[in-house]
MOPAC internal coordinates of N, CA, C and O (Angstrom, degrees):
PM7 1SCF
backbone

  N    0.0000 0     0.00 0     0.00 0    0    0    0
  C    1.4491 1     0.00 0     0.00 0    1    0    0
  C    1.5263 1   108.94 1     0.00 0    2    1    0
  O    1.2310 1   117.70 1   -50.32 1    3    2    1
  N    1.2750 1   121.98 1   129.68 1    3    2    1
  C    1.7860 1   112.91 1   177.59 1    5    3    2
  C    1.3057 1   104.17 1  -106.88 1    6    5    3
  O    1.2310 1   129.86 1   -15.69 1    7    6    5
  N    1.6682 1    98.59 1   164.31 1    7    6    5
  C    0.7362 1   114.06 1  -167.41 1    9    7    6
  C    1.8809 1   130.86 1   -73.00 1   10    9    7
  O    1.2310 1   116.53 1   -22.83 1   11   10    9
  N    1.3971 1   124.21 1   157.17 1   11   10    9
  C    1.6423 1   110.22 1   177.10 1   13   11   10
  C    1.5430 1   116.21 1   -43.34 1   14   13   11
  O    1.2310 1   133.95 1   153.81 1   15   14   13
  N    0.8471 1    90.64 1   -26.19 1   15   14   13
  C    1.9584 1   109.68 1  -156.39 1   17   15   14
  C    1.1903 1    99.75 1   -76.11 1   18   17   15
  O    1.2310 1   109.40 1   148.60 1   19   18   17
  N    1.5531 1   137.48 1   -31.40 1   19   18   17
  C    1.2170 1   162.52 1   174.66 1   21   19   18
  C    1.7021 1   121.96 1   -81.40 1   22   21   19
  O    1.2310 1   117.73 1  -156.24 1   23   22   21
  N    1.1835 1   121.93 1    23.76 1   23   22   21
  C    1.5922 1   146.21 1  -133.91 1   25   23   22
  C    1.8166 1    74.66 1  -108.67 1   26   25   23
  O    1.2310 1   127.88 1    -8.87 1   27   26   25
  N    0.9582 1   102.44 1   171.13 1   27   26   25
  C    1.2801 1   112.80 1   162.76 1   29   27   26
  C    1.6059 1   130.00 1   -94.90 1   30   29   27
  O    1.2310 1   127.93 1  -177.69 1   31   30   29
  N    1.1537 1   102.34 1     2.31 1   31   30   29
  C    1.5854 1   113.55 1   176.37 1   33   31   30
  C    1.7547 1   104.37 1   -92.37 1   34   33   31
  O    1.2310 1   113.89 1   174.15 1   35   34   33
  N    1.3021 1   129.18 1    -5.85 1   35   34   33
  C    1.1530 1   140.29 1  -164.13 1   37   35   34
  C    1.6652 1   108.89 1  -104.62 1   38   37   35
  O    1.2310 1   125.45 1   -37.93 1   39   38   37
  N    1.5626 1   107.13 1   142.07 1   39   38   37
  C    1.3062 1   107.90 1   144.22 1   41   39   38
  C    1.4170 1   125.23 1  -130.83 1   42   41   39
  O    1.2310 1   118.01 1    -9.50 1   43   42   41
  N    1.3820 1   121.39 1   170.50 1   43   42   41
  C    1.7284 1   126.84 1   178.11 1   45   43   42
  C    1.8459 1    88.98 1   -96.60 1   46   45   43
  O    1.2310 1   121.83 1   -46.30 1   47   46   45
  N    1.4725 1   114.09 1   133.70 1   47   46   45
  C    1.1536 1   118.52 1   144.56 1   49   47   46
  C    1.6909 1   100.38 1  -136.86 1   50   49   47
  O    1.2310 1   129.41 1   -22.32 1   51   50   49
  N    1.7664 1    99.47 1   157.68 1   51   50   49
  C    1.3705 1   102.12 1   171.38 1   53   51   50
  C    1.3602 1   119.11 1  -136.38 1   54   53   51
  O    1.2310 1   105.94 1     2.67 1   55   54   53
  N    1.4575 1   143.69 1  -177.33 1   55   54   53
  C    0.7513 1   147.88 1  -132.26 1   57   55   54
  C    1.6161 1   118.27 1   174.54 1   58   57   55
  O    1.2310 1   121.80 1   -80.99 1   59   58   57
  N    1.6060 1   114.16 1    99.01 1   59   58   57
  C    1.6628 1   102.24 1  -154.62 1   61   59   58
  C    2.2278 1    89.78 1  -122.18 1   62   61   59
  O    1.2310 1   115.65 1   -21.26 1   63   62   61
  N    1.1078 1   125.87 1   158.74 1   63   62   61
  C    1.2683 1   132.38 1  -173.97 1   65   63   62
  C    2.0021 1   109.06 1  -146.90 1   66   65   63
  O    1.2310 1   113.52 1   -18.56 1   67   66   65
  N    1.0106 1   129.87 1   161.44 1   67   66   65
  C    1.2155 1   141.04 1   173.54 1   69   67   66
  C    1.4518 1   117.35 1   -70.59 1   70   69   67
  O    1.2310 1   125.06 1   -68.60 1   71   70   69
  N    1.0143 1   107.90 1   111.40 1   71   70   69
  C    1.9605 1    98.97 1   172.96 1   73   71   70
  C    1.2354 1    99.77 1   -69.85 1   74   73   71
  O    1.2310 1   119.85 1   -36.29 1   75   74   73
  N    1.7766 1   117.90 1   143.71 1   75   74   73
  C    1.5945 1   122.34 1   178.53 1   77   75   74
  C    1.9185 1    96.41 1   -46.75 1   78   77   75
  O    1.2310 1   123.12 1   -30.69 1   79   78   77
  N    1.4334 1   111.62 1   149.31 1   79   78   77
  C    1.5067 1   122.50 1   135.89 1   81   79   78
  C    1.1332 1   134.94 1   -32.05 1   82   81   79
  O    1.2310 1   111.61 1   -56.65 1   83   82   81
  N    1.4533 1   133.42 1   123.35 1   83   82   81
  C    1.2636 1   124.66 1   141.23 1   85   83   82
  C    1.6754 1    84.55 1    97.20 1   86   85   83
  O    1.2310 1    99.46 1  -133.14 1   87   86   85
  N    1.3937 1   154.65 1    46.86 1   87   86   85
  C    1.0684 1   173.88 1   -62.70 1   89   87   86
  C    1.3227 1   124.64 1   101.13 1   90   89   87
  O    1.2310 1   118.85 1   -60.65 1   91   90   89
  N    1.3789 1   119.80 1   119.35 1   91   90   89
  C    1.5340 1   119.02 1  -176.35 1   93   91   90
  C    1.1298 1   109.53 1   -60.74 1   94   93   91
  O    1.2310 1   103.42 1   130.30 1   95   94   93
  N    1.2831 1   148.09 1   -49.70 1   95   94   93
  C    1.1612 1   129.78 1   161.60 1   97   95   94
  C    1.8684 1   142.29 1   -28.92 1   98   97   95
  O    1.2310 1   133.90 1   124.59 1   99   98   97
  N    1.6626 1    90.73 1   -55.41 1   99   98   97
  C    1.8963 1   109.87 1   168.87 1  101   99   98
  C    1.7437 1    88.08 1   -44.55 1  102  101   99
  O    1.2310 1   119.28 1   111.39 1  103  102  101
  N    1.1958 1   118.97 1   -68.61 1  103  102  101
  C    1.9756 1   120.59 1  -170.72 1  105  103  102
  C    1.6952 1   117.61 1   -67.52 1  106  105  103
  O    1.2310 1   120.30 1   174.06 1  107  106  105
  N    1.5603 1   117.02 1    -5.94 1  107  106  105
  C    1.3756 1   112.17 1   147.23 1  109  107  106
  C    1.5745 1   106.30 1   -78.89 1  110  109  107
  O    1.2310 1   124.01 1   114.67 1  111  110  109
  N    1.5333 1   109.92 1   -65.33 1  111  110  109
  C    1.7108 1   119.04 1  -162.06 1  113  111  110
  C    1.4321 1   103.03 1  -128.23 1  114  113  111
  O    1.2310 1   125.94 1   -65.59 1  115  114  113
  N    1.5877 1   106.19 1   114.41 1  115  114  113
  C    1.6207 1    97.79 1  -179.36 1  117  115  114
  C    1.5086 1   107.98 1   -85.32 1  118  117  115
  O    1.2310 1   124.19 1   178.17 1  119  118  117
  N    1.5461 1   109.57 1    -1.83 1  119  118  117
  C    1.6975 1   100.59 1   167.51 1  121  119  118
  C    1.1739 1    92.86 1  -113.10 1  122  121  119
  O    1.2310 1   123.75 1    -8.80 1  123  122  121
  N    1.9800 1   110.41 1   171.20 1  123  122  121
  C    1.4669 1    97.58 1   139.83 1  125  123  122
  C    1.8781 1    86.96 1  -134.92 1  126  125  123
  O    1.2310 1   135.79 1   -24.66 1  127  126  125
  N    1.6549 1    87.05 1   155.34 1  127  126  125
  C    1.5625 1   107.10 1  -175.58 1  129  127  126
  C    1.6018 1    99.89 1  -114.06 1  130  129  127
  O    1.2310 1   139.24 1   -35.31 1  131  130  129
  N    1.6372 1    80.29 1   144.69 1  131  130  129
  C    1.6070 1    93.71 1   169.09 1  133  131  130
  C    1.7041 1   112.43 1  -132.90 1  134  133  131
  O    1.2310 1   121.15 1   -51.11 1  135  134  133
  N    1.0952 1   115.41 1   128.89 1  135  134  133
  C    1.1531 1   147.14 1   143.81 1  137  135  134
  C    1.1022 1   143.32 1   -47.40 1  138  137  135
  O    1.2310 1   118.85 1   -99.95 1  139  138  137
  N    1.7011 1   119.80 1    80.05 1  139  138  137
  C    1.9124 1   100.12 1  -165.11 1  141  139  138
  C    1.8761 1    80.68 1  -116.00 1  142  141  139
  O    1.2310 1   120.72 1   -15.04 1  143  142  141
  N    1.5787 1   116.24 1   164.96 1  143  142  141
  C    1.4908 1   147.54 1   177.31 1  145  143  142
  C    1.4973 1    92.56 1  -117.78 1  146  145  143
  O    1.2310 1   118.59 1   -56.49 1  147  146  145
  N    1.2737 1   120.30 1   123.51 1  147  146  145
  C    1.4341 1   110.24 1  -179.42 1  149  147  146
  C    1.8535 1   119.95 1  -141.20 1  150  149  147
  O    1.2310 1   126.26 1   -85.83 1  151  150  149
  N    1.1489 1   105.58 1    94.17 1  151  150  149
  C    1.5338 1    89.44 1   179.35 1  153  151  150
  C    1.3683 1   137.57 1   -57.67 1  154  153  151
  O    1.2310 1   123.32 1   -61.64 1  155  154  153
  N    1.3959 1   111.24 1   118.36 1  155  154  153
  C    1.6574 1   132.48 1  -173.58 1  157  155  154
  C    1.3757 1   118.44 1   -38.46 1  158  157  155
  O    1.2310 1   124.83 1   132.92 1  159  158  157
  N    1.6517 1   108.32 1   -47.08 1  159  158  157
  C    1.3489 1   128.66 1   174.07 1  161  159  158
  C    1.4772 1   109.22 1   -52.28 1  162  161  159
  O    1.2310 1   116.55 1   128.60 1  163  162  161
  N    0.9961 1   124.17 1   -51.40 1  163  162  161
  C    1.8710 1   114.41 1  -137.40 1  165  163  162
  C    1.6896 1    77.62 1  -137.15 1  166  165  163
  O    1.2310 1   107.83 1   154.13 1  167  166  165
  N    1.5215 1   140.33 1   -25.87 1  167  166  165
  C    1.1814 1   128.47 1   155.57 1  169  167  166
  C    1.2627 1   104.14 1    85.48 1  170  169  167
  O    1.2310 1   118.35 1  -138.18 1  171  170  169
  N    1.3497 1   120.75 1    41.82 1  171  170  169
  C    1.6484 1   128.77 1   162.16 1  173  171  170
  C    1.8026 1   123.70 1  -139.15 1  174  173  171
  O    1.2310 1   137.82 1     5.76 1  175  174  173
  N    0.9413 1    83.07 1  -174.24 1  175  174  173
  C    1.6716 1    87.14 1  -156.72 1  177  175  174
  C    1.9642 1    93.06 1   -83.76 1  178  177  175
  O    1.2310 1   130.54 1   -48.91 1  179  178  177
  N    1.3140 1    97.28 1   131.09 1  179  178  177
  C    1.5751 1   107.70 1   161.96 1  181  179  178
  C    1.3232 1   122.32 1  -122.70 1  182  181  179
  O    1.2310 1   113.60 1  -150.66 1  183  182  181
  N    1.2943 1   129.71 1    29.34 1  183  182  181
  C    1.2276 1   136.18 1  -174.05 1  185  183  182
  C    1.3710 1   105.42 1   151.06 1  186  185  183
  O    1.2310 1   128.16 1   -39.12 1  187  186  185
  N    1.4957 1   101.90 1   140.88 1  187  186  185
  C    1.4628 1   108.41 1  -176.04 1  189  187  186
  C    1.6156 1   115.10 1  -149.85 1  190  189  187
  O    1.2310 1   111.02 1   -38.82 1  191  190  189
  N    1.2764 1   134.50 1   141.18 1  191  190  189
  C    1.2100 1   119.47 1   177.38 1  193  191  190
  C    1.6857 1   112.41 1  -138.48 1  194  193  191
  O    1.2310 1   115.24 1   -22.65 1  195  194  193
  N    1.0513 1   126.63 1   157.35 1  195  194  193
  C    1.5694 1   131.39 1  -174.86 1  197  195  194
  C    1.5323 1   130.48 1  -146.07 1  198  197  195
  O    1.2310 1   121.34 1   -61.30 1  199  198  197
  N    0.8808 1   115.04 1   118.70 1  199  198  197
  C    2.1122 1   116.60 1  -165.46 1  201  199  198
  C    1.1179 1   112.08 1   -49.50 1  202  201  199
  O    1.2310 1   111.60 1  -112.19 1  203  202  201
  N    0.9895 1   133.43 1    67.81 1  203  202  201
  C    1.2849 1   106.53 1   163.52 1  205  203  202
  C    1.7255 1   132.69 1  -120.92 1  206  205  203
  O    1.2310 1   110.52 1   -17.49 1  207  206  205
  N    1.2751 1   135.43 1   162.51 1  207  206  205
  C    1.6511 1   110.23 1  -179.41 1  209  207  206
  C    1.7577 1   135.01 1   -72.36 1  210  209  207
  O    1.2310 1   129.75 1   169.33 1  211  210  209
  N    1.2980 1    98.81 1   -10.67 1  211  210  209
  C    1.9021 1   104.14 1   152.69 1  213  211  210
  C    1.0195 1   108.75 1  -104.89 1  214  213  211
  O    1.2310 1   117.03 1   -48.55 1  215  214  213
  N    1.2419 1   123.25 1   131.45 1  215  214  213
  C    2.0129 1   148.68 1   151.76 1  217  215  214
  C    1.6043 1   102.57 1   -41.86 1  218  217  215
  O    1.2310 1   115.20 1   159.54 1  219  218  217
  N    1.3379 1   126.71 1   -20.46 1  219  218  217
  C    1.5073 1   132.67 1   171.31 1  221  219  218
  C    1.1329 1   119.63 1   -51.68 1  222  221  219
  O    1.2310 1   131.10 1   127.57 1  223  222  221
  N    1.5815 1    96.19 1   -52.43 1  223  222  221
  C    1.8159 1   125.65 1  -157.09 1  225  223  222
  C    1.3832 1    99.35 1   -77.94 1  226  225  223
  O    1.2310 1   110.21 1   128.96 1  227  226  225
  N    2.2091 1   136.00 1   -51.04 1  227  226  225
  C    0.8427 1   140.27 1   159.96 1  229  227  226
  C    1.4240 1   113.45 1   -22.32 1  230  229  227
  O    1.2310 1   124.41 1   109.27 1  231  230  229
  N    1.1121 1   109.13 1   -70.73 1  231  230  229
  C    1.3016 1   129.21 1  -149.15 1  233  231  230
  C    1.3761 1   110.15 1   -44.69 1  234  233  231
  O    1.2310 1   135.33 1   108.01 1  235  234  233
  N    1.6422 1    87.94 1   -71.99 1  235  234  233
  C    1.1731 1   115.48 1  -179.93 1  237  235  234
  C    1.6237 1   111.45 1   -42.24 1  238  237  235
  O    1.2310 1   111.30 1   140.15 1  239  238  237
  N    1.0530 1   133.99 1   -39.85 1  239  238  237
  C    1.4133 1   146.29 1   174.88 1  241  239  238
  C    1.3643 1   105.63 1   -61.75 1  242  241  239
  O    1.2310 1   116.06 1   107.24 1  243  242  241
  N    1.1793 1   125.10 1   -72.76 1  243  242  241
  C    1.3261 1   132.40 1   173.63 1  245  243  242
  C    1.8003 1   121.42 1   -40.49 1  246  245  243
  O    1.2310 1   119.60 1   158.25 1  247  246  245
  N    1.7818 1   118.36 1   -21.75 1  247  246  245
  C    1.0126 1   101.15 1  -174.85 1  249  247  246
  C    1.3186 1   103.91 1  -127.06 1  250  249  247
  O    1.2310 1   131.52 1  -159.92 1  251  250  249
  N    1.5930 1    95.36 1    20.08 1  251  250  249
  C    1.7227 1   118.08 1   151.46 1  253  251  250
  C    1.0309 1   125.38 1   -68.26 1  254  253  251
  O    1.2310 1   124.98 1   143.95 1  255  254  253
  N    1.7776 1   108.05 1   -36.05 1  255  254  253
  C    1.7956 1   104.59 1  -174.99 1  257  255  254
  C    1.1345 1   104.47 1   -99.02 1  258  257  255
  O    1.2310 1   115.25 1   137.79 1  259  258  257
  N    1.2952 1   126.61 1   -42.21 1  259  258  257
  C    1.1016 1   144.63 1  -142.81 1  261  259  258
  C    1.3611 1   105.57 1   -41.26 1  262  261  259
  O    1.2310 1   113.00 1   -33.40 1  263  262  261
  N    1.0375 1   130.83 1   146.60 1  263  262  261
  C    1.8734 1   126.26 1  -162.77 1  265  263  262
  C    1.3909 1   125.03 1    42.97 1  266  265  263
  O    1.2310 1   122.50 1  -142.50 1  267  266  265
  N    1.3742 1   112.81 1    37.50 1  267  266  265
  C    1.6894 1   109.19 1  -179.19 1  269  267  266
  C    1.1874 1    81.32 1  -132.16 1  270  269  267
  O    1.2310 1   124.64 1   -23.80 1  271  270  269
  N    1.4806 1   108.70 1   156.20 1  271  270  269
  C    1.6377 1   138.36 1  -159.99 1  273  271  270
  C    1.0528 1   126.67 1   -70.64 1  274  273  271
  O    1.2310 1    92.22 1   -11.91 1  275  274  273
  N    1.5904 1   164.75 1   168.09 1  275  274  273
  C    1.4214 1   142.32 1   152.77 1  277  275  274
  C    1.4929 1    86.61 1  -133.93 1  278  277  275
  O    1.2310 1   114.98 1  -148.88 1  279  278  277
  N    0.9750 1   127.12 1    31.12 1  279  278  277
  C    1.7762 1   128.31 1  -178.60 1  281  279  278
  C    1.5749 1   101.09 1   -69.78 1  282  281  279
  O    1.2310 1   118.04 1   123.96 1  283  282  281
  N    1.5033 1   121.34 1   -56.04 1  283  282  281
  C    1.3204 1   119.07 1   178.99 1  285  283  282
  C    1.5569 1   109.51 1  -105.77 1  286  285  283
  O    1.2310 1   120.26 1  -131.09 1  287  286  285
  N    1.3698 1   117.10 1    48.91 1  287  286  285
  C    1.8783 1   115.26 1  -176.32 1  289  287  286
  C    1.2292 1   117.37 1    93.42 1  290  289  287
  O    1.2310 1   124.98 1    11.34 1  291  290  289
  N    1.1584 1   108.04 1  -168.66 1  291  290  289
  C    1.7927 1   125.13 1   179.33 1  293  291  290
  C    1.2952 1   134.29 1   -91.86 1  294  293  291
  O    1.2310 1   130.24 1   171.35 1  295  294  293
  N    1.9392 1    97.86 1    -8.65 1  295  294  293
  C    1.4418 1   110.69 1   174.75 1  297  295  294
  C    0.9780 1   131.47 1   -42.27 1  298  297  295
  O    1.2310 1   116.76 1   113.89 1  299  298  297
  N    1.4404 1   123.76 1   -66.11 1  299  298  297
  C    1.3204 1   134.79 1   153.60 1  301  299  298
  C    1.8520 1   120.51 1   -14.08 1  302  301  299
  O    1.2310 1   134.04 1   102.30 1  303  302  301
  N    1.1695 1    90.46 1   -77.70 1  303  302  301
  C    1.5636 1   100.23 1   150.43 1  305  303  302
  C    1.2496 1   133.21 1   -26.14 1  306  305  303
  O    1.2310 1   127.88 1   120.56 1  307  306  305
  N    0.8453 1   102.44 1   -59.44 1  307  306  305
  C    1.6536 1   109.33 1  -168.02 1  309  307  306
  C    1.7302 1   108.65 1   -77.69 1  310  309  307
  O    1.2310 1   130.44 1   136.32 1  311  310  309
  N    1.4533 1    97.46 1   -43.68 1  311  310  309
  C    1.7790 1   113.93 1   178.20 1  313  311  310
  C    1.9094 1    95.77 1   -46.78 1  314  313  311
  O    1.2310 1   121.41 1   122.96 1  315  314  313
  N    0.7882 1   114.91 1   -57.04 1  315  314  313
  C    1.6231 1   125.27 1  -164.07 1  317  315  314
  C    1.9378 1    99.79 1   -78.77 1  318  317  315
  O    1.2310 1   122.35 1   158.23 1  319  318  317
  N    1.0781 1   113.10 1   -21.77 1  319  318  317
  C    1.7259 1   109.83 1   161.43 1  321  319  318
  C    1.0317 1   115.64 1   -65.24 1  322  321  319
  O    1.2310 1   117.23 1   117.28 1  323  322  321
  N    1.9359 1   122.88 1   -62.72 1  323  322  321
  C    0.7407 1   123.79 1   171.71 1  325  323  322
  C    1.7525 1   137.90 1   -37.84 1  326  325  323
  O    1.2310 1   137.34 1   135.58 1  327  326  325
  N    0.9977 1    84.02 1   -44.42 1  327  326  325
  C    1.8009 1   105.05 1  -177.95 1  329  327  326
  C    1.2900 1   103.17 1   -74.46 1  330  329  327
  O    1.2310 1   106.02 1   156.81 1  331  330  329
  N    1.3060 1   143.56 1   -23.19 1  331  330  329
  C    1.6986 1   132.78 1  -148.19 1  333  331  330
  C    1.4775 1   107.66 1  -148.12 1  334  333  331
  O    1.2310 1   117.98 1   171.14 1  335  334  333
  N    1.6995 1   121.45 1    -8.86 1  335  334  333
  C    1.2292 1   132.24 1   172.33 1  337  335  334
  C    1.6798 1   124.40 1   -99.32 1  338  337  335
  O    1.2310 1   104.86 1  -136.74 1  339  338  337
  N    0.9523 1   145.60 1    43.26 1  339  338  337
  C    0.9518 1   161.11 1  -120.38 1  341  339  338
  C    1.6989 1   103.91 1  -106.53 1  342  341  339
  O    1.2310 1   120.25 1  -131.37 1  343  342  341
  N    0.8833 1   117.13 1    48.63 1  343  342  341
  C    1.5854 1   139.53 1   179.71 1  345  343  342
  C    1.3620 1   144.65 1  -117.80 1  346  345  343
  O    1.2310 1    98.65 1     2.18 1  347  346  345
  N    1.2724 1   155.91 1  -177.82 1  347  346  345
  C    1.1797 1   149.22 1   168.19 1  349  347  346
  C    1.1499 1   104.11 1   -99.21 1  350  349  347
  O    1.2310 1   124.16 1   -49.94 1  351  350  349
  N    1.4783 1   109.63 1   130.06 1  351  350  349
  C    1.4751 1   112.39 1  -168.32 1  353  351  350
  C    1.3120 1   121.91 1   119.33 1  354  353  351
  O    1.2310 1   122.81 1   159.96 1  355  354  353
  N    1.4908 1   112.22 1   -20.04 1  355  354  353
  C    1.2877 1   113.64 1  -173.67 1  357  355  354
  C    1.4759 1   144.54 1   -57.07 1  358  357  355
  O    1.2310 1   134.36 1   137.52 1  359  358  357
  N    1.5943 1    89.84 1   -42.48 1  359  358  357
  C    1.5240 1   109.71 1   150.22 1  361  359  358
  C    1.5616 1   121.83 1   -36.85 1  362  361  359
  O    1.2310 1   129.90 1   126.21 1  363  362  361
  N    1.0175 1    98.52 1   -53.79 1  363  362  361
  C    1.9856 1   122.58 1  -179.67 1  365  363  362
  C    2.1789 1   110.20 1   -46.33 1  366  365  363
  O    1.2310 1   134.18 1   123.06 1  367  366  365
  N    1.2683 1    90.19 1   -56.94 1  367  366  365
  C    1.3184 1   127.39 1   176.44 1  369  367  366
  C    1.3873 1   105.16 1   -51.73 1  370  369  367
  O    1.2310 1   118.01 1   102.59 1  371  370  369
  N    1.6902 1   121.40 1   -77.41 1  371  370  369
  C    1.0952 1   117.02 1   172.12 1  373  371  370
  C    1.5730 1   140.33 1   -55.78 1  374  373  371
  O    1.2310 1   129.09 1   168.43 1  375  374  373
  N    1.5987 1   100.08 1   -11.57 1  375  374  373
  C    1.5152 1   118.26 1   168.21 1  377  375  374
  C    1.4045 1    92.62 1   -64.88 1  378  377  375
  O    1.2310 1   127.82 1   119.93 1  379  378  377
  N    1.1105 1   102.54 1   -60.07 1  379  378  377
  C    1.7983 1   112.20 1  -142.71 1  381  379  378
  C    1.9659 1   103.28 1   -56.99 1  382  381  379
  O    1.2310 1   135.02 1   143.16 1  383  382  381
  N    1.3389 1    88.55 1   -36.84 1  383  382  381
  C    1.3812 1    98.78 1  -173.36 1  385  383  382
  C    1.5729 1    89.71 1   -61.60 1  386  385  383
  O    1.2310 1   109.02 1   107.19 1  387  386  385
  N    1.1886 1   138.16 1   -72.81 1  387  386  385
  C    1.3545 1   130.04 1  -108.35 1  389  387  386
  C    1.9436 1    78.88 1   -92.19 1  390  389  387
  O    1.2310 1   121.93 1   145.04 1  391  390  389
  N    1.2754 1   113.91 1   -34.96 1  391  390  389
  C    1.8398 1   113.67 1   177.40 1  393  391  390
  C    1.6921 1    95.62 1   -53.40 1  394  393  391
  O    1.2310 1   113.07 1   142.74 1  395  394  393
  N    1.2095 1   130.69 1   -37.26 1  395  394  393
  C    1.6354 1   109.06 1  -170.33 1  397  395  394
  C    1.5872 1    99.22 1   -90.78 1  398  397  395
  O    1.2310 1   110.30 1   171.90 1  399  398  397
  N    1.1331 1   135.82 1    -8.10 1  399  398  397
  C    1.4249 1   122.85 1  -177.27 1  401  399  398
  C    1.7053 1    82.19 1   -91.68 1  402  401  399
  O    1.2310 1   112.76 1    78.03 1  403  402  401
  N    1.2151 1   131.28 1  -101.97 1  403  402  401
  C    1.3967 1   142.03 1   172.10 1  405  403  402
  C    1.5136 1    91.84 1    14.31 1  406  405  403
  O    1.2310 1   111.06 1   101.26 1  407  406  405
  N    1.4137 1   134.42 1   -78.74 1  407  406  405
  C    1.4284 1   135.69 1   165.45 1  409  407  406
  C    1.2744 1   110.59 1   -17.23 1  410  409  407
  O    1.2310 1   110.59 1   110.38 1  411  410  409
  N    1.2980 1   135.29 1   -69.62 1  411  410  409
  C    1.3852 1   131.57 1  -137.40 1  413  411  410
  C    1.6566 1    91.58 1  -112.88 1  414  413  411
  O    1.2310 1   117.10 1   168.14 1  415  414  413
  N    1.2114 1   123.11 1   -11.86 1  415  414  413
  C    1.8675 1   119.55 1   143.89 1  417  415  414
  C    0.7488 1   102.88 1   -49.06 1  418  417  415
  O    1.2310 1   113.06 1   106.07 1  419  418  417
  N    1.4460 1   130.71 1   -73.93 1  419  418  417
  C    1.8301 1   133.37 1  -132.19 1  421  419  418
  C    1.5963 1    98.59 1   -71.74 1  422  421  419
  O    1.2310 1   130.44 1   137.06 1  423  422  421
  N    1.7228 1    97.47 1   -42.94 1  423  422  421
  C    1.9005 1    99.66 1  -176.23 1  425  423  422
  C    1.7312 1    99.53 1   -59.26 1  426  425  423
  O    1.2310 1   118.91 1   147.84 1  427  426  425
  N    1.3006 1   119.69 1   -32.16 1  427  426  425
  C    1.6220 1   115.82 1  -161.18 1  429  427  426
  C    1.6217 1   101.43 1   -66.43 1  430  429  427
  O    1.2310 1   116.00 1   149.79 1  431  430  429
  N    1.2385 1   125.21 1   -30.21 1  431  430  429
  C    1.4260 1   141.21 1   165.54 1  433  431  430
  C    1.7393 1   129.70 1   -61.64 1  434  433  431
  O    1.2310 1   131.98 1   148.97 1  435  434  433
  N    1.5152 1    94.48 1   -31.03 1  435  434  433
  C    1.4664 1   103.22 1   162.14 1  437  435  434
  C    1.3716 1   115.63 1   -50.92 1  438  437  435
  O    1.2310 1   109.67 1   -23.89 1  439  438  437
  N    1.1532 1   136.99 1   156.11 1  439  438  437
  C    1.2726 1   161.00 1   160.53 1  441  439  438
  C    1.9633 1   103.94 1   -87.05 1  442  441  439
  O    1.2310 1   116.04 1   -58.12 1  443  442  441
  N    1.3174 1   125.12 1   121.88 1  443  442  441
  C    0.9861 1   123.41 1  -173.32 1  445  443  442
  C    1.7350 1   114.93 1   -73.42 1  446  445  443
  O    1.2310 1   117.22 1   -37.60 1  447  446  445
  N    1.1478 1   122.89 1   142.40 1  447  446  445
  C    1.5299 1   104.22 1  -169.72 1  449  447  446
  C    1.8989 1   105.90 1  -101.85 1  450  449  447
  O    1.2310 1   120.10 1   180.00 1  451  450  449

């Protein structure tokens, strides 16, 4: 059975960035990837996922975006990372994010073949 998120009004784009150097994290994950599910229609996030080595840290990210817009970018996004993520890595994070929205713009601009 698949999932809602997997609907046909949806796409997966992602978005992966460098964890700083010389940081316990960069020597767990020298990327971290993000994962947004995004409906085409209404142009917000329905699922989201992110690398990291606690299921806490994911989570928490994921039910950060989850229903916020990418209609006009990642700003939005990112404004609400900033404010509520308060971690090492963040920088990393906000790359990652803004490469999978930026992604699934540029495709929204394609011409379908």
């Amino acid at each position: 059975m698949s999932s809602p998120a997997a609907g046909k009004n949806t796409v997966l784009t992602a978005g992966f960035a460098q964890m700083p150097k010389g940081t316990p994290l960069h020597e767990a994950y020298a990327l971290v990837g993000c994962v947004l599910i995004i409906d085409v229609e209404q142009e917000r996030i329905v699922d989201a996922g992110f690398t990291f080595l606690m299921d806490t840290t994911s989570s928490f990210l994921a039910d950060l975006v989850r229903g916020m817009s990418v209609a006009n970018g990642a700003g939005e996004i990112q404004k609400a990372i900033q404010e509520r993520f308060l971690a090492p890595g963040q920088g990393a994070v906000l790359q990652a994010v803004r490469a999978a929205v930026d992604r699934y713009l540029e495709h929204k601009k394609t011409p379908p073949t």
